[in-house]
Backbone as CSV, one residue per row, in Angstrom:
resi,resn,N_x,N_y,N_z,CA_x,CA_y,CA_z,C_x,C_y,C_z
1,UNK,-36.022,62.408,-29.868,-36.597,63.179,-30.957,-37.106,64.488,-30.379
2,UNK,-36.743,65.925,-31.203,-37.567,66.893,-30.156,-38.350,67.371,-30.975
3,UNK,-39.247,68.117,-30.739,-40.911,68.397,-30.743,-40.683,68.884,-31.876
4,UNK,-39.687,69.824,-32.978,-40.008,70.087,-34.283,-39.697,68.417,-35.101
5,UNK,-38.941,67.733,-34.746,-38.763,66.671,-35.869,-40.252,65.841,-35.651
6,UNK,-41.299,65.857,-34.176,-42.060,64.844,-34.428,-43.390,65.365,-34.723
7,UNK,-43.326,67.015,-35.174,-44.341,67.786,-36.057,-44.138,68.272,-37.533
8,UNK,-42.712,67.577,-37.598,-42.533,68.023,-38.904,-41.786,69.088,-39.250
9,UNK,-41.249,70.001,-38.206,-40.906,71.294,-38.573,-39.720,70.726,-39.462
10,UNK,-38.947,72.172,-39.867,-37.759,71.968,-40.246,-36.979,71.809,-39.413
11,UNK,-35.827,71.676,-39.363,-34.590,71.593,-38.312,-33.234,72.319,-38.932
12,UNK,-32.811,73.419,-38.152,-31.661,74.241,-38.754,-30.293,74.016,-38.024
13,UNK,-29.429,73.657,-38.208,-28.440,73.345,-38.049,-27.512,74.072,-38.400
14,UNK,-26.298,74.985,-36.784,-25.211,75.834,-37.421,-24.367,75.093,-37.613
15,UNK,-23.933,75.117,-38.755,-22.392,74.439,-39.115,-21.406,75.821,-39.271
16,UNK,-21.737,76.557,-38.739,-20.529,77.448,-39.310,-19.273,77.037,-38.013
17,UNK,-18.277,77.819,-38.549,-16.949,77.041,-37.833,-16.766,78.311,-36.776
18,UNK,-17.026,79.377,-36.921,-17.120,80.837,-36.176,-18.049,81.072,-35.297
19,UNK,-18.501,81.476,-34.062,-19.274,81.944,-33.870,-19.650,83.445,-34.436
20,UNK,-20.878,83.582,-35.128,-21.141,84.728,-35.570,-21.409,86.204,-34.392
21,UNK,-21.481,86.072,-33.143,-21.900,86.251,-32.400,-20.571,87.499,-31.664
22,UNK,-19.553,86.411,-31.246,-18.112,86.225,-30.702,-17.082,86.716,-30.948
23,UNK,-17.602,85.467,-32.891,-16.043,85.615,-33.561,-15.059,84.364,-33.503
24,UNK,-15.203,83.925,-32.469,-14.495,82.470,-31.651,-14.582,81.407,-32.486
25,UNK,-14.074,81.033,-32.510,-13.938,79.798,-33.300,-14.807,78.461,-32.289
26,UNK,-15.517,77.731,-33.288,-15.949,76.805,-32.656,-15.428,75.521,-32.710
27,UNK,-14.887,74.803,-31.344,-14.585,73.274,-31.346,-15.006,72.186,-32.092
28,UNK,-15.083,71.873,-33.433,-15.021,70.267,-34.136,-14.878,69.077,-32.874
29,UNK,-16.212,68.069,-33.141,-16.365,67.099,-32.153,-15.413,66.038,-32.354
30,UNK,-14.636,65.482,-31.544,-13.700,64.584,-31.655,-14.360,63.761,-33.056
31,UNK,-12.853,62.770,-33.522,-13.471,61.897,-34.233,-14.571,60.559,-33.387
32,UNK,-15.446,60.339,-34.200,-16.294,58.953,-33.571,-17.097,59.606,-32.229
33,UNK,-17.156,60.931,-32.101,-17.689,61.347,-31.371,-19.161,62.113,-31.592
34,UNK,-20.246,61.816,-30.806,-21.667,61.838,-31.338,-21.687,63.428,-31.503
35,UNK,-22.430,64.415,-32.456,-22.569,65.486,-32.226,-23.691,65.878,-31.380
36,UNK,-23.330,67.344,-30.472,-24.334,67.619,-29.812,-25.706,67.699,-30.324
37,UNK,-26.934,66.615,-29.416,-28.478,66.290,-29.890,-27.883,64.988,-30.301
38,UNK,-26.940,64.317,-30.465,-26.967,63.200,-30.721,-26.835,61.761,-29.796
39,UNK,-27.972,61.127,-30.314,-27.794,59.852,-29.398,-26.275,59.173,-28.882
40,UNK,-25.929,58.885,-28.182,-24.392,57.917,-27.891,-24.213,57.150,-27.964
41,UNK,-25.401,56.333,-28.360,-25.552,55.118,-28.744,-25.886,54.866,-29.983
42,UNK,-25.439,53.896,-31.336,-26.030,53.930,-32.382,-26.720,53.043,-32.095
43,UNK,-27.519,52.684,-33.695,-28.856,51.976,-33.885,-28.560,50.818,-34.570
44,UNK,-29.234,49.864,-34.793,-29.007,48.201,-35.040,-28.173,48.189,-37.022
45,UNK,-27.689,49.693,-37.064,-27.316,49.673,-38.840,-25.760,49.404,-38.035
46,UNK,-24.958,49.063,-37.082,-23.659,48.456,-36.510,-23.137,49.997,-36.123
47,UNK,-23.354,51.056,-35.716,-23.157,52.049,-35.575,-22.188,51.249,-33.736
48,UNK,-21.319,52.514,-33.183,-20.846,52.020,-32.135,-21.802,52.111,-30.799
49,UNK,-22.051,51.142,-29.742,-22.890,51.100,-29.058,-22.188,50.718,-27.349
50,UNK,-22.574,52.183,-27.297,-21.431,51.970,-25.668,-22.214,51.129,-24.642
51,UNK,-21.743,50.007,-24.679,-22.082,48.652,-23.525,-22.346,49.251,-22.053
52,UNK,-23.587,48.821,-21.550,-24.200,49.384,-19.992,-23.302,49.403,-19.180
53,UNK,-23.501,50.202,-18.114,-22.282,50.332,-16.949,-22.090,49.099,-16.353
54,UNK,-21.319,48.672,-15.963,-21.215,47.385,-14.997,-21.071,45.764,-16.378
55,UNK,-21.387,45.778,-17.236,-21.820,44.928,-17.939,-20.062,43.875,-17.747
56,UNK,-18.992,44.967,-18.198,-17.583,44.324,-17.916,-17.504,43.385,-17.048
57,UNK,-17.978,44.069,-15.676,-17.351,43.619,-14.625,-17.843,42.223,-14.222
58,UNK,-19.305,42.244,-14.591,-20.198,41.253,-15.002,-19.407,39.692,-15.413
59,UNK,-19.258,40.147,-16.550,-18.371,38.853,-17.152,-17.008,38.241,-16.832
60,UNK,-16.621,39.335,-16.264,-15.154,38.751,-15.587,-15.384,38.336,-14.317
61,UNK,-16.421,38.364,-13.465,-16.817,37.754,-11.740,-16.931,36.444,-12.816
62,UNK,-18.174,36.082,-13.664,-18.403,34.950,-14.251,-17.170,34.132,-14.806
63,UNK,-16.442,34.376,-15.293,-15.273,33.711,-16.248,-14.097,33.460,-14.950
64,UNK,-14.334,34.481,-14.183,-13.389,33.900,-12.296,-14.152,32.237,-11.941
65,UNK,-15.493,32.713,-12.023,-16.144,31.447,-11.025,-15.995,30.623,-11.311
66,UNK,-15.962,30.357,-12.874,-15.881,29.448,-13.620,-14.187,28.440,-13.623
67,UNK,-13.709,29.457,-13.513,-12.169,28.886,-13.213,-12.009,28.802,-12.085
68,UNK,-12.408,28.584,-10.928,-12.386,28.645,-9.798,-12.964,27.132,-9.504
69,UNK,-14.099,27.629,-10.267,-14.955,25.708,-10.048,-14.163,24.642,-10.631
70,UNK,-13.798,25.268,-12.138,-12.364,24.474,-12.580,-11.447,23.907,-11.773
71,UNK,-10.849,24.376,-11.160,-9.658,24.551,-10.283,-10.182,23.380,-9.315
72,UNK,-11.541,23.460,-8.524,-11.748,22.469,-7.328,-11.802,21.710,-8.104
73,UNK,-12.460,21.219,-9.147,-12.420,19.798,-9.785,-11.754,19.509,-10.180
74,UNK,-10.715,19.810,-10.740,-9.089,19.573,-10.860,-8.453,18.424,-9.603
75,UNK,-8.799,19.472,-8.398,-7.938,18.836,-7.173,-8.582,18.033,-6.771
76,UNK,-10.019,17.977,-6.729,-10.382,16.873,-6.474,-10.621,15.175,-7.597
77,UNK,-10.163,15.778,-8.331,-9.694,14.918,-9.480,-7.962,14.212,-9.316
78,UNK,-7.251,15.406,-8.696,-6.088,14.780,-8.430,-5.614,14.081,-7.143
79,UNK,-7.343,14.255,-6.196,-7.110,13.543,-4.892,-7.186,11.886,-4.886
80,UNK,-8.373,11.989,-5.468,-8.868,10.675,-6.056,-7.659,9.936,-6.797
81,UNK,-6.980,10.630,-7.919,-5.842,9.565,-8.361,-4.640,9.542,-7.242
82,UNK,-4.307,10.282,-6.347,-3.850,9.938,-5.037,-4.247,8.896,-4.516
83,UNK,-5.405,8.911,-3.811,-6.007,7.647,-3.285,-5.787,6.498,-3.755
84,UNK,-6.357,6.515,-5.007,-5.945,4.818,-6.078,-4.950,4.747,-5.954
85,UNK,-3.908,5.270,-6.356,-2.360,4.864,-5.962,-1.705,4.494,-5.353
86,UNK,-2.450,5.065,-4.283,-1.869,4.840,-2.444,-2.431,3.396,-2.301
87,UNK,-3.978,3.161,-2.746,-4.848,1.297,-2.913,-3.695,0.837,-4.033
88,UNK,-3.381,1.015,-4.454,-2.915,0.032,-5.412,-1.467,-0.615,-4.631
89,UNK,-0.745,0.854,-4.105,0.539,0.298,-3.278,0.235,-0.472,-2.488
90,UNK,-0.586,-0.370,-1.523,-0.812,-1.232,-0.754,-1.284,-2.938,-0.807
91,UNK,-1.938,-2.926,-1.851,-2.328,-4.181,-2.051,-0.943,-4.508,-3.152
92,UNK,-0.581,-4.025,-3.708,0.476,-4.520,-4.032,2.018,-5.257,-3.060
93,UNK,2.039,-4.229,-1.795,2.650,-4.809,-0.724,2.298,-5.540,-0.216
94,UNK,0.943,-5.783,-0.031,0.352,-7.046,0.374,0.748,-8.475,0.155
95,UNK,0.364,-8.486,-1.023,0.309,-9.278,-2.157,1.810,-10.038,-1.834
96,UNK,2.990,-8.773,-2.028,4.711,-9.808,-1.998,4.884,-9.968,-0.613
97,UNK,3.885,-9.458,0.394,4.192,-9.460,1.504,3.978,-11.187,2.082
98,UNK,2.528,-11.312,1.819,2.010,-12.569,1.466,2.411,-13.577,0.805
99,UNK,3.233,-13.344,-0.683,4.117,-14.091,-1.199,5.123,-14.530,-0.432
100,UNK,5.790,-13.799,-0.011,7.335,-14.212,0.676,6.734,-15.162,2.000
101,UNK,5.781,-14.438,2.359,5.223,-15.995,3.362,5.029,-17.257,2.951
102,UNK,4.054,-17.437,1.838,3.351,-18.559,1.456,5.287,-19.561,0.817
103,UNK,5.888,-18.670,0.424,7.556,-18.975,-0.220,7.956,-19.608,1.138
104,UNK,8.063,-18.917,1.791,9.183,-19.294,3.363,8.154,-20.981,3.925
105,UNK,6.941,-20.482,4.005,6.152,-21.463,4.726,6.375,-22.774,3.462
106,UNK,7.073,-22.626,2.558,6.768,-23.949,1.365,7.647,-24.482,2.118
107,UNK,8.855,-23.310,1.864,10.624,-24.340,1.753,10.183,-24.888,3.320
108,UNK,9.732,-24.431,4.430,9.792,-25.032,5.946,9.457,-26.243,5.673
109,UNK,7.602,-26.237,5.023,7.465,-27.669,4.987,8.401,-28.876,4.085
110,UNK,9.614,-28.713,3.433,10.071,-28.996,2.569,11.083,-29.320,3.095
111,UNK,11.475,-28.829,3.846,12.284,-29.003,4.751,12.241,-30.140,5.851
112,UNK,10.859,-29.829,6.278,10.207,-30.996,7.189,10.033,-32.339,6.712
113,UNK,9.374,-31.812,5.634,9.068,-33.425,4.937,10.494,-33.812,4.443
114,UNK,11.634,-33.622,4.039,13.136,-34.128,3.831,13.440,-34.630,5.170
115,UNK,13.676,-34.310,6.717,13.818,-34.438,7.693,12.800,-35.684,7.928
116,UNK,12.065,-35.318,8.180,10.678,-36.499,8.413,11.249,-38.041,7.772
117,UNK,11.085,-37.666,6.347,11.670,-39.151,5.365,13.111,-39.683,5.776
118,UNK,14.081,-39.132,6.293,15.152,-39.173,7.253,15.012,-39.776,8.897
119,UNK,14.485,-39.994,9.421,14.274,-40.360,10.402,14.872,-41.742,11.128
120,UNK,13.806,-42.703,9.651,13.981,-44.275,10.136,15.503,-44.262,9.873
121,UNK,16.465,-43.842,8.634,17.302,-43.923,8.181,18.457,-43.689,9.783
122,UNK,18.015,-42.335,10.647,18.558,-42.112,11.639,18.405,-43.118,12.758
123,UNK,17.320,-43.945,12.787,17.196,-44.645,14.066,18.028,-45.881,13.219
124,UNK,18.307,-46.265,12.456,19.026,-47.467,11.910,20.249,-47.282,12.032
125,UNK,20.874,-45.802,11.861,22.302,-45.733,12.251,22.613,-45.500,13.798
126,UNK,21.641,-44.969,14.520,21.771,-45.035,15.396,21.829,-46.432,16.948
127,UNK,20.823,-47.593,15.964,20.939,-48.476,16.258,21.860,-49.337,16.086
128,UNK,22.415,-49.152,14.914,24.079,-49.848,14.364,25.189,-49.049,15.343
129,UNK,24.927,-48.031,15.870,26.035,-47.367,16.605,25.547,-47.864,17.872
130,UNK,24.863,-48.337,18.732,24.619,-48.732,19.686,24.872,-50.416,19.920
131,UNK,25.137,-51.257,18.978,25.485,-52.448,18.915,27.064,-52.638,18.173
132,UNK,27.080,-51.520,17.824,29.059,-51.394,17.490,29.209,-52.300,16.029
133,UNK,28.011,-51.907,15.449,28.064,-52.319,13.951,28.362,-51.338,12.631
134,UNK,28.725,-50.032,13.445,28.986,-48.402,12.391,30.157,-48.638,12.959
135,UNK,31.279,-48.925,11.400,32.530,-48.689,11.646,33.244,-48.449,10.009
136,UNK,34.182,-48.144,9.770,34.794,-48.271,8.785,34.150,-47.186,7.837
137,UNK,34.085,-47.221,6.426,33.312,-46.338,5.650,31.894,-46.140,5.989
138,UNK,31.257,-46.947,6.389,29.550,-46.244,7.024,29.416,-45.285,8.171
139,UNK,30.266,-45.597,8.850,30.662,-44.277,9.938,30.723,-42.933,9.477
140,UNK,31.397,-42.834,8.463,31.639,-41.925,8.089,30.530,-41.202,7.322
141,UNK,29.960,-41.881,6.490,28.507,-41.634,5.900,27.504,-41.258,6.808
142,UNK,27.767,-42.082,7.780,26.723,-41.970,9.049,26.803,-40.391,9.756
143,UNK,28.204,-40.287,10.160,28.435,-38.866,10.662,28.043,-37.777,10.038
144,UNK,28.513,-37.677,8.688,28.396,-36.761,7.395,27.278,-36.298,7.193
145,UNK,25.968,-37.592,7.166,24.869,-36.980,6.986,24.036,-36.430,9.004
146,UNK,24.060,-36.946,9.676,24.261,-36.345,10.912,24.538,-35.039,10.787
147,UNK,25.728,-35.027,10.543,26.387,-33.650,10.680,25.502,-32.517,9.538
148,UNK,24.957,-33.020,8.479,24.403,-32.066,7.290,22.820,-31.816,7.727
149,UNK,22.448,-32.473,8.655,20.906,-32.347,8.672,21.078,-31.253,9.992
150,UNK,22.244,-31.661,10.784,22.083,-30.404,12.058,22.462,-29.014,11.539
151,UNK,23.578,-28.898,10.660,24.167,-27.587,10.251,22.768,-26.800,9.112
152,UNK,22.763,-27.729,8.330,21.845,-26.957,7.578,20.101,-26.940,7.556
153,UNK,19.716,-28.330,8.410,18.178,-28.483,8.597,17.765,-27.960,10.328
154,UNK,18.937,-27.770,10.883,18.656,-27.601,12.404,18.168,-28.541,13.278
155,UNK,18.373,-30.006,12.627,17.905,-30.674,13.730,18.642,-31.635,14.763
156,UNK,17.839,-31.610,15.806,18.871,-31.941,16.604,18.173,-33.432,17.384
157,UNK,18.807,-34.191,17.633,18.587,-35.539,18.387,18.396,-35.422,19.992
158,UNK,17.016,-35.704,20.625,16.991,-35.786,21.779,16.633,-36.642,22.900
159,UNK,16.240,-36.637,23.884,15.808,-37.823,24.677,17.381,-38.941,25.205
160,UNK,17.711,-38.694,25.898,18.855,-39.485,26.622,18.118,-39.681,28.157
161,UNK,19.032,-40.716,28.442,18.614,-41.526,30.104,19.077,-40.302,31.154
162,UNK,18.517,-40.200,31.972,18.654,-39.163,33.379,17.462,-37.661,32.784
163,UNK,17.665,-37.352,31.313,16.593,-36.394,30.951,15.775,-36.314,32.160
164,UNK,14.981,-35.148,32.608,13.673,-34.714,33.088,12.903,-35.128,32.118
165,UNK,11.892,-35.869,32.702,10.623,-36.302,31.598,9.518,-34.609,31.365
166,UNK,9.734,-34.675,30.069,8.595,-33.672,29.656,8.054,-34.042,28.543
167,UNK,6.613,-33.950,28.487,5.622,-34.635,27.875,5.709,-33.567,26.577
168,UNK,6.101,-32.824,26.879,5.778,-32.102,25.606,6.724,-32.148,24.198
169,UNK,7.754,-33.390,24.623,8.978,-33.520,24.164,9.573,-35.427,24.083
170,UNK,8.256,-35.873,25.077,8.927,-37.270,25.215,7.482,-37.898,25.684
171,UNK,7.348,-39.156,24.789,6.358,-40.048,25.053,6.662,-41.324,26.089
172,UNK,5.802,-41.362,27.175,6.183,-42.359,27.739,5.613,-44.009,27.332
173,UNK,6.576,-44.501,27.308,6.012,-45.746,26.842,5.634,-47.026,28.026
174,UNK,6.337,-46.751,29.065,6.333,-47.544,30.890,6.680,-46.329,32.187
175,UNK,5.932,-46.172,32.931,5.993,-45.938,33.943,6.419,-47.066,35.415
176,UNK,7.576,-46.459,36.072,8.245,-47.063,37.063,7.815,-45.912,37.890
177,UNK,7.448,-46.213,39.455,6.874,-45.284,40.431,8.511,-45.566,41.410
178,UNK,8.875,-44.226,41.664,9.931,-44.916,42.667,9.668,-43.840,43.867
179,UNK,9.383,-44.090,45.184,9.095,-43.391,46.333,10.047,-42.287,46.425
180,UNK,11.297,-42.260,46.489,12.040,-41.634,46.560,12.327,-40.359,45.816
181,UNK,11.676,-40.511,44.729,11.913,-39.124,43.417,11.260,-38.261,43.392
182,UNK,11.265,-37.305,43.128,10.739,-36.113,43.217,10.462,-35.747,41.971
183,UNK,10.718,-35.701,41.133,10.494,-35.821,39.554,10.894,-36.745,38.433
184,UNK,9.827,-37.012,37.693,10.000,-38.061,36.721,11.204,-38.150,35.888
185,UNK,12.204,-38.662,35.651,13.078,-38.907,34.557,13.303,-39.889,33.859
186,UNK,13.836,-39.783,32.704,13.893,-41.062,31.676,14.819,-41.879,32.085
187,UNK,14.576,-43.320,32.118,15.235,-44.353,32.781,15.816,-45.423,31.442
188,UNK,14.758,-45.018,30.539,15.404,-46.087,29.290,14.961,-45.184,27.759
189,UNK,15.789,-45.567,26.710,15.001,-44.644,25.491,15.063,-45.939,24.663
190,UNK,13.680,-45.575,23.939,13.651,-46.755,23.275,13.681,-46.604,21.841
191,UNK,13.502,-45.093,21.670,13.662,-44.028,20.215,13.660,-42.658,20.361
192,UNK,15.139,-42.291,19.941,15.169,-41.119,20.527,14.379,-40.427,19.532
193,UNK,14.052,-38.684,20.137,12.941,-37.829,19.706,14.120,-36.542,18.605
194,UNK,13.428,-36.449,17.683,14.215,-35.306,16.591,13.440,-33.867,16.589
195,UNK,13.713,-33.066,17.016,13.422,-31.676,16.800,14.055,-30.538,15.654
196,UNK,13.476,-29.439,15.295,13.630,-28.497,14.623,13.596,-27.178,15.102
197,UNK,14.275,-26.607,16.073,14.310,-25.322,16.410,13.373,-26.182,17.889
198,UNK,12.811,-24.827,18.286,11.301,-25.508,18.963,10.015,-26.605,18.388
199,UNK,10.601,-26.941,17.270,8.945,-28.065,16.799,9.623,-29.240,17.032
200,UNK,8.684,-29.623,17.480,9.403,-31.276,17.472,8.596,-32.625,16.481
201,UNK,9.299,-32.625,15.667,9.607,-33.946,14.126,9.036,-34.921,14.840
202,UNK,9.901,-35.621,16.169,8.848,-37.049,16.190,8.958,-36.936,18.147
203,UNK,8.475,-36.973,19.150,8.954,-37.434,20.486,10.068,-38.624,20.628
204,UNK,10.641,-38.122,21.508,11.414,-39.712,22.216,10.074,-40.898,23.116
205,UNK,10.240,-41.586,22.524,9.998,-42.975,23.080,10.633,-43.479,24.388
206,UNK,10.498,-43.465,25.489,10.999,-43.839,26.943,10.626,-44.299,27.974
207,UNK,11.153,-44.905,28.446,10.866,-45.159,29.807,11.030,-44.489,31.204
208,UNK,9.758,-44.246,32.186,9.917,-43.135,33.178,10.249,-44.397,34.853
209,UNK,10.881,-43.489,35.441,10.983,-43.862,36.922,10.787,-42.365,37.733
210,UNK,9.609,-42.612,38.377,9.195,-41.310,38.881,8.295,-41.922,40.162
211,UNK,7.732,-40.429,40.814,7.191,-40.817,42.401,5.209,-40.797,41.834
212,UNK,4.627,-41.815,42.468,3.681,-42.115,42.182,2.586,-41.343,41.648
């Protein structure tokens, strides 16, 4: 405000378009442009109000940070469902890994216990073949199943006379001391022993002649 408007004076204003002075013509203020003495800013009636220096730049650092913070929680949002995924595979491999064991370890014992219940059946043919009572059609039965328990169950019949005695494979049932020997061997079988790979189903039953 200058000192005549806040005493009241009048206020004179050239509008002429000439300078009277000159002659020159005087410049018209752009459109939307304040006239000279005029504020540059309007007043709260919505007049245009040129926003403080810096105020821009202001809001766009803010609306960056903001997407920026966005952005980390994003990835760390997509690390985390990484992780679970990666737990889930794993215990999921687990899991059939563990299956296919607890599967394999059934059919073994299943296997065993078929073999096992087979046994007496084997020492009966084997005893009929040792007294020359397997002949004719039981022979053949006899062989057949023989032959089906080694090809497909793996087992195999052991313990024969001259064997090296090993305990870990053959039960002794008599000990014979003979001075002369140097290591124990089986001298009589009194039931031979059935194995499975390395496990052994039942020991041989025998008799040892060995040095004291």
């Amino acid at each position: 405000m200058t000192s005549s408007e806040e005493y009241g004076e009048p206020i004179i204003r050239d509008k002429r378009r000439f300078d009277p002075n000159t002659g020159e013509r005087r410049d018209a203020p752009a459109a939307g442009a304040p006239a000279p003495g005029e504020d540059s800013q309007a007043g709260p009636d919505g007049g245009t109000q040129v926003p403080p220096s810096g105020a821009g730049a202001q809001g766009e650092g803010d609306e960056l940070a903001a997407a920026r913070a966005e952005a980390l929680d994003l990835a760390d949002q997509l690390a985390r469902a990484k992780a679970e995924v990666y737990n889930i595979e794993q215990r999921f491999n687990a899991f059939v890994k563990r299956s296919r064991e607890l599967e394999a370890a059934a059919r073994e014992t299943g296997r065993a216990d078929v073999v096992e219940a087979l046994i007496p059946v084997l020492d009966d043919v084997e005893l009929a073949r040792q007294h020359g009572e397997l002949d004719g059609p039981f022979l053949a039965i006899a062989d057949k199943l023989e032959q089906l328990l080694a090809t497909r169950f793996g087992v195999e019949r052991f313990g024969a006379q001259g064997e090296e005695f090993d305990p870990n494979h053959h039960e002794a049932l008599m000990h014979q001391a003979d001075p002369e020997a140097d290591t124990a061997r089986i001298a009589m079988v009194a039931q031979p022993g059935y194995r499975r790979g390395e496990a052994v189903i039942r020991p041989a039953r025998v008799g040892v002649v060995g040095p004291e």
